[in-house]
C-alpha positions as CSV (number, residue, x, y, z in Angstrom):
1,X,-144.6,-95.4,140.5
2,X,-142.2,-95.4,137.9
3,X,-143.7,-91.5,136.7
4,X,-143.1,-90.3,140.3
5,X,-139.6,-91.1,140.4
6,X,-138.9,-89.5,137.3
7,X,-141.2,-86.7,138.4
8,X,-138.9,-86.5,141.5
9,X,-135.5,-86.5,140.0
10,X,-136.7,-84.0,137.6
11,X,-137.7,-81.5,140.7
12,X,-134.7,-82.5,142.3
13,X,-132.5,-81.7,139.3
14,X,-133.7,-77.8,139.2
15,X,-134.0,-77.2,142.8
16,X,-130.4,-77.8,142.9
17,X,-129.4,-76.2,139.7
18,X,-130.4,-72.7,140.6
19,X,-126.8,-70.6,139.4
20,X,-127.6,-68.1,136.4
21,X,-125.3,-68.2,133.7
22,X,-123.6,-65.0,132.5
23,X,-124.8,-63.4,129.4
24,X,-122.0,-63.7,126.9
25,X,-121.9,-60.1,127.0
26,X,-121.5,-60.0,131.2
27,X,-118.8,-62.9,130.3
28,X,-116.7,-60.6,127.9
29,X,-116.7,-57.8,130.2
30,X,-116.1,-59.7,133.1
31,X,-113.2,-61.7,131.2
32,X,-111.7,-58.1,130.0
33,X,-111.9,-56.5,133.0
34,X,-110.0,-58.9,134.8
35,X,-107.6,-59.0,132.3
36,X,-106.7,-55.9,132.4
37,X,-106.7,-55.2,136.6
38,X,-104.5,-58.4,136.2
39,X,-102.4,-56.9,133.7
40,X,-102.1,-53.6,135.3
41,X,-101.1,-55.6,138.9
42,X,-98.9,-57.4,137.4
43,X,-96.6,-55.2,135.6
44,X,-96.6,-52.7,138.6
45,X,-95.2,-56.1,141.1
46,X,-91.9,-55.7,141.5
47,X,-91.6,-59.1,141.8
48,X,-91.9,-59.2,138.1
49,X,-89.8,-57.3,136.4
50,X,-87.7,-60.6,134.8
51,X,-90.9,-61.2,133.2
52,X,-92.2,-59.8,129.9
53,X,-95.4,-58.3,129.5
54,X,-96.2,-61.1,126.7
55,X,-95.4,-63.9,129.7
56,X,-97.3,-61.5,132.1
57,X,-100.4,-61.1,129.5
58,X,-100.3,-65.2,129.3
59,X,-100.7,-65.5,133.0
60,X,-103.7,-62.8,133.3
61,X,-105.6,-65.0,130.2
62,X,-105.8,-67.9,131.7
63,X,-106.3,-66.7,135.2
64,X,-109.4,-64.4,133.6
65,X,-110.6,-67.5,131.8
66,X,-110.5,-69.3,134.7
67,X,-112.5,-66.7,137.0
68,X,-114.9,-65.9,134.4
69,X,-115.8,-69.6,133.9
70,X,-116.7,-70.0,137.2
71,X,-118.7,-67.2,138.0
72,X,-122.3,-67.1,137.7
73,X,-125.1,-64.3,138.0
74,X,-125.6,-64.9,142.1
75,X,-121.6,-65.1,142.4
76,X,-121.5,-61.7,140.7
77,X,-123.7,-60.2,143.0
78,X,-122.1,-61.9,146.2
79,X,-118.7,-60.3,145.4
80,X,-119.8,-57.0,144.2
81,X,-118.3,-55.2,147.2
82,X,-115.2,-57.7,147.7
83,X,-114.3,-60.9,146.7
84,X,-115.8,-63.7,149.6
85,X,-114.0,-66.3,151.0
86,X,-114.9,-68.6,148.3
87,X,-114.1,-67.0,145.4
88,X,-110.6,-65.9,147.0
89,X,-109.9,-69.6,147.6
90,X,-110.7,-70.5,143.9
91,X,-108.9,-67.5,142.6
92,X,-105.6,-68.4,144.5
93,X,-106.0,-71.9,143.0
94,X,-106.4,-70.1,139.4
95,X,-103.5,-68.1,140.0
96,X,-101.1,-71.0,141.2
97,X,-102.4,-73.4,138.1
98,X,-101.9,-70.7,136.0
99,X,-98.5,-69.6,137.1
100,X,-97.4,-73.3,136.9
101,X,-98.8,-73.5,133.5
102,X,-97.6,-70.1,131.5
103,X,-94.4,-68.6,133.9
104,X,-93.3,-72.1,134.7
105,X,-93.5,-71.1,138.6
């Protein structure tokens, strides 16, 4: 009894575990390209000009961190085309923690 519980759990524990990691090299490209769109957005917001770019490159590390850290292989895929409504929901939350954390918003 006591092996078909385990047995269970442990088919339980990868049915549900099916997100891909990135590669660290799909991480660092992923973590440098949104960097730099963030970057690039940034500095052109109006909205932004009392801030310097070194304030402006704080915000966009943390926020790429953040993204990148949650994204997976499947997730990739899915937002190929355009962010879904999932991944615009946890990149707004990114973007407010990091905004109250490096530009003090």
């Amino acid at each position: 009894m006591r092996y078909r519980l385990i047995a269970m759990l442990v088919l339980i524990s990868c049915a549900t575990a099916h997100a891909t990691a990135l590669t660290p090299e799909l991480k660092a490209t992923l973590l440098k390209g949104t960097n730099d769109s963030c970057l690039e957005n940034q500095v052109k917001d109006t909205s932004n000009k009392a801030m310097t770019v070194g304030q402006l490159w704080t915000y966009c590390d943390c926020y790429a961190k953040a993204f990148t850290a949650v994204m997976t292989v499947e997730s990739l895929e899915a937002n190929k085309d355009a962010l879904t409504p999932d991944t615009l929901k946890k990149a707004g939350e990114f973007s407010k923690q990091c905004a109250a954390s490096t530009l003090k918003k």
